[in-house]
Backbone as ProteinMPNN parsed JSONL, in Angstrom:
{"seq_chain_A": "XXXXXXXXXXXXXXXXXXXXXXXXXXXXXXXXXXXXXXXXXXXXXXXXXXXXXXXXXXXXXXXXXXXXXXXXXXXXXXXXXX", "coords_chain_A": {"N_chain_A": [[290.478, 241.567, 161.166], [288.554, 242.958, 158.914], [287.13, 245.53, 156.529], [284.965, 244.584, 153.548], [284.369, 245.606, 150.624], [281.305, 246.236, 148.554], [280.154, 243.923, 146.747], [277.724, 243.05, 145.039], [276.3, 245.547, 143.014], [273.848, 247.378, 143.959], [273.042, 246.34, 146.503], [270.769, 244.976, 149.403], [272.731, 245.165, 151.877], [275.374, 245.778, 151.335], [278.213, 245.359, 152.221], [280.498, 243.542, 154.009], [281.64, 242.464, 157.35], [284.392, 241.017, 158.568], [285.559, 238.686, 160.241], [287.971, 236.544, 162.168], [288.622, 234.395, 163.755], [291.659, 233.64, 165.803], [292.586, 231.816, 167.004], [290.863, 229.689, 167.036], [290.633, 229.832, 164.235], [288.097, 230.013, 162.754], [286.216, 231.497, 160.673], [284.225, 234.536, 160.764], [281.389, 236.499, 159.658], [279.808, 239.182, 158.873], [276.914, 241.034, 157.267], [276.373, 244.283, 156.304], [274.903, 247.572, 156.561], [275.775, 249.744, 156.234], [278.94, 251.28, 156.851], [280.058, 251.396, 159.856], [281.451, 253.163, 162.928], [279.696, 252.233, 164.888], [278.685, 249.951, 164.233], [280.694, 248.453, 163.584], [281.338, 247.778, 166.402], [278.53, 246.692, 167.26], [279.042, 243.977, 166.085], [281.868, 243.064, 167.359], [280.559, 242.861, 169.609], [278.87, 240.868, 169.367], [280.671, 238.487, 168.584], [281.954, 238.809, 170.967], [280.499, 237.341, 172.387], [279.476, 235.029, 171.51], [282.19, 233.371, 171.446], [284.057, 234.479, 173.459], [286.192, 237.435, 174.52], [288.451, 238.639, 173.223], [291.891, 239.774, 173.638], [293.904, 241.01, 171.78], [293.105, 242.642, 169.038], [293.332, 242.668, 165.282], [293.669, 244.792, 163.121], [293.09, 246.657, 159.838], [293.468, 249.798, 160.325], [291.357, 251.278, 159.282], [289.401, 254.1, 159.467], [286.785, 253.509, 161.181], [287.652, 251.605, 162.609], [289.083, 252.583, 164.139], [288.141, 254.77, 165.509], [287.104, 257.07, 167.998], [284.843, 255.643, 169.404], [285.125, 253.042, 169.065], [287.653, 252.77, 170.099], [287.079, 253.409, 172.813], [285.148, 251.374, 173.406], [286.563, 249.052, 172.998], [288.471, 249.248, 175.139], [286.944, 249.12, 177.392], [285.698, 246.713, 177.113], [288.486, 245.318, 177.557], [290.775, 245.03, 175.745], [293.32, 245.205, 173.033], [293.733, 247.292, 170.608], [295.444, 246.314, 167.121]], "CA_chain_A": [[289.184, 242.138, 160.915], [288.435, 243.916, 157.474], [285.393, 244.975, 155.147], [284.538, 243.875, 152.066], [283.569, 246.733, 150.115], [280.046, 245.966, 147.865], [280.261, 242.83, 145.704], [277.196, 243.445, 144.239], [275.85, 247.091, 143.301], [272.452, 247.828, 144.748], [272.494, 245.442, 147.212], [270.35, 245.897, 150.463], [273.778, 245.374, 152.641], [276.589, 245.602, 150.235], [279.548, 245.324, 152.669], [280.365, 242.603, 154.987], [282.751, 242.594, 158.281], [284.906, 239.7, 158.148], [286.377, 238.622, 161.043], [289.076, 235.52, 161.562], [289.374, 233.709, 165.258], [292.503, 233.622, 165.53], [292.8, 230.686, 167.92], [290.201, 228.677, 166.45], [290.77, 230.186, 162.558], [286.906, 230.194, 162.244], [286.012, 233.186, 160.217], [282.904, 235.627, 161.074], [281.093, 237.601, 158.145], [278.767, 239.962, 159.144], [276.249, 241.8, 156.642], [276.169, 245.532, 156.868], [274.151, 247.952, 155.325], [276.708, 251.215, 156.081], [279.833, 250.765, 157.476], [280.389, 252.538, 160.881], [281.934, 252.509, 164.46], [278.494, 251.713, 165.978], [278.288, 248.298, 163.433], [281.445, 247.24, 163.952], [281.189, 247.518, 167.644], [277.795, 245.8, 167.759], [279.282, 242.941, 165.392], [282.203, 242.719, 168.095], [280.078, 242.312, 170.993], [278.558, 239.585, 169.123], [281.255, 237.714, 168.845], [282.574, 238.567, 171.654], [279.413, 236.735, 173.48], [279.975, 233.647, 171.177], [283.673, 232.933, 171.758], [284.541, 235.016, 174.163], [286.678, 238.269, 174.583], [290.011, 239.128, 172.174], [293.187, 240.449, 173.871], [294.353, 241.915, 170.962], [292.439, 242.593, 167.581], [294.423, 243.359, 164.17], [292.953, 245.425, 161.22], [294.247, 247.518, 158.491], [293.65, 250.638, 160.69], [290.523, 251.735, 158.688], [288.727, 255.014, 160.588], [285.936, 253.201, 162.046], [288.179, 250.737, 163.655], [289.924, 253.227, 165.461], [287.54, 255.844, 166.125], [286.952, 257.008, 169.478], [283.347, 254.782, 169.969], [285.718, 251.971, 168.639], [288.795, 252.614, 171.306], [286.077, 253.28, 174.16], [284.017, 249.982, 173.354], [287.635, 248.16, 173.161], [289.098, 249.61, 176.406], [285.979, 248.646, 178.404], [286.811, 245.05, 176.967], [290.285, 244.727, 178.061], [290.994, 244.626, 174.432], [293.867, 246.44, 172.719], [293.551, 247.392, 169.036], [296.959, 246.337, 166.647]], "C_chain_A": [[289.337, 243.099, 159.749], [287.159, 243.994, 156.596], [285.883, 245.104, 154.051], [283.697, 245.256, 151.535], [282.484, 246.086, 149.217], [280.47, 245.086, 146.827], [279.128, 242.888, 144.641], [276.287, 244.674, 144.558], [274.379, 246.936, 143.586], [272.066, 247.294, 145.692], [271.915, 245.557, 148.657], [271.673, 245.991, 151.72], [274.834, 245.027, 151.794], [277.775, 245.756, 150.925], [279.403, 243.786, 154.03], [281.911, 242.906, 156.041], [283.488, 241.444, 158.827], [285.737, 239.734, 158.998], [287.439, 236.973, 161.468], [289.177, 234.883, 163.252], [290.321, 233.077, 165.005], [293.301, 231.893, 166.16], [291.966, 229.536, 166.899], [290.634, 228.194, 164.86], [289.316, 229.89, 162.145], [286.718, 231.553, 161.831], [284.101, 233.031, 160.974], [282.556, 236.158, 159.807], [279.498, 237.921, 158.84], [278.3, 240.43, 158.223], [275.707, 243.419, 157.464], [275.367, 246.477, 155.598], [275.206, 249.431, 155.196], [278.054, 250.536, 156.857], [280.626, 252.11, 158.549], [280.887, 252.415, 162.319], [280.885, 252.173, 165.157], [278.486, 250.441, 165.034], [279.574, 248.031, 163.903], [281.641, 246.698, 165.526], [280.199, 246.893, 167.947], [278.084, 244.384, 166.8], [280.271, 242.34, 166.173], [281.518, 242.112, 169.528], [279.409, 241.292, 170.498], [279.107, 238.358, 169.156], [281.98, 237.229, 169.788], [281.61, 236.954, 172.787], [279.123, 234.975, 173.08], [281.48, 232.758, 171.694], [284.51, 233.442, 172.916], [285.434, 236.333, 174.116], [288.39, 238.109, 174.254], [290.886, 239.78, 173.292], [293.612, 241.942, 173.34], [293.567, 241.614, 169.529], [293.343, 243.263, 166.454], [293.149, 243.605, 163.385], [293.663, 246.449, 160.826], [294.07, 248.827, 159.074], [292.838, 251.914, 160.217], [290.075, 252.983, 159.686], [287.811, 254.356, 161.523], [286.322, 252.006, 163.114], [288.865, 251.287, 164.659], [289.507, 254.713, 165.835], [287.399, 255.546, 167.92], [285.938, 256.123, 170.042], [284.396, 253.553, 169.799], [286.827, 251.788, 170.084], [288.107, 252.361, 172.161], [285.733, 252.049, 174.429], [285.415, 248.68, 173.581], [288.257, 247.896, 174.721], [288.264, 249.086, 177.675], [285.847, 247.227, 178.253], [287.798, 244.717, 177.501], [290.968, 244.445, 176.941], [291.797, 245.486, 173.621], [294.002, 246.37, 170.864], [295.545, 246.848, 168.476], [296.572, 246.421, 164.973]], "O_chain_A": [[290.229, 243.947, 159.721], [286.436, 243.117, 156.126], [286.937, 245.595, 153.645], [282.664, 245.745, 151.993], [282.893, 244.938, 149.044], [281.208, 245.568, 145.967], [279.439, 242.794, 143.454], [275.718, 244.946, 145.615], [273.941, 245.882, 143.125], [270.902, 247.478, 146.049], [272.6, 246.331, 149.327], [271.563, 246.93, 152.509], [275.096, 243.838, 151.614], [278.611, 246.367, 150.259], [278.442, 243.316, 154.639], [282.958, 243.404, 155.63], [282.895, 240.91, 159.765], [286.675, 240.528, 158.924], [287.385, 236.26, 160.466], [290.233, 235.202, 163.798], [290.303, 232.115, 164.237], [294.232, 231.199, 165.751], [292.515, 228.714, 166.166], [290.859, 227.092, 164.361], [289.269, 229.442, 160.999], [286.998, 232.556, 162.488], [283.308, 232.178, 161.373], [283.402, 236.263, 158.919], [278.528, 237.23, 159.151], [279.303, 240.607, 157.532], [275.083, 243.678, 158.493], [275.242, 246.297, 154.387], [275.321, 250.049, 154.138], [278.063, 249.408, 157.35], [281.3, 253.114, 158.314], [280.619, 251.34, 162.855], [281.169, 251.723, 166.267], [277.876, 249.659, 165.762], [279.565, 247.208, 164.819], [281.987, 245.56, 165.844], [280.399, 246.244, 168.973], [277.121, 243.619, 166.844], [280.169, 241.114, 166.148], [281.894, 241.19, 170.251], [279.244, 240.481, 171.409], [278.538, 237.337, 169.542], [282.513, 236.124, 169.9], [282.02, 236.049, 173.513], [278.766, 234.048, 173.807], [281.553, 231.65, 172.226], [285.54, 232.87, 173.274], [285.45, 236.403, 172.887], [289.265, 237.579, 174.938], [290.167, 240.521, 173.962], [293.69, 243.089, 173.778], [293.473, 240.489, 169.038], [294.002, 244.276, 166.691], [292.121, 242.979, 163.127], [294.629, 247.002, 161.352], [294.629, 249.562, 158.26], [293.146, 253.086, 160.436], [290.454, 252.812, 160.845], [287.998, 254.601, 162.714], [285.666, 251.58, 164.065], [289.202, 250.785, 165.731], [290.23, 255.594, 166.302], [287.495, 254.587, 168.686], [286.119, 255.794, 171.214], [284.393, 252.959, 170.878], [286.769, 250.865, 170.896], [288.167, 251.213, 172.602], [285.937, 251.557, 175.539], [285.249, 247.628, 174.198], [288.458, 246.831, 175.306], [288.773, 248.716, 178.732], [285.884, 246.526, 179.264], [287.884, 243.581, 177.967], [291.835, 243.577, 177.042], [291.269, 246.561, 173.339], [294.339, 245.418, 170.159], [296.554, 246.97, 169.171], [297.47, 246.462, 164.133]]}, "name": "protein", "num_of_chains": 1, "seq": "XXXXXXXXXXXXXXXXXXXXXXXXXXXXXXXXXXXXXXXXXXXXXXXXXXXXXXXXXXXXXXXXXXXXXXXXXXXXXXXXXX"}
């Protein structure tokens, strides 16, 4: 899981949250308009509700992936950050 910082400038959601099933190898790409632990947590429960619920999730260890709303929302998953 990783964003995409703004590809093009002014755009009404200039970041996207790009995620990778790891099993399948189908990617995810979400459109965001800010990038924050309440989006990426409602972009997880999205997917979680498509494919089902992660184990373990990898990302580069950005703040909003490992803020506290982020751990909380993981932990109540069964889901451990790496």
């Amino acid at each position: 899981m990783d964003i995409i910082v703004p590809l093009v400038e002014g755009a009404e959601y200039p970041f996207f949250l790009v995620l990778i099933d790891s099993c399948t190898r189908f990617p995810f790409a979400f459109e965001l308009r800010k990038v924050t632990a309440k989006a990426v947590c409602e972009c997880l429960l999205q997917i979680f509700s498509l494919v089902g619920v992660s184990t373990v999730i990898t990302s580069d260890q950005e703040s909003y992936f490992v803020s506290e709303l982020t751990k909380k929302f993981m932990q109540l998953f069964g889901c451990s950050p790496r």
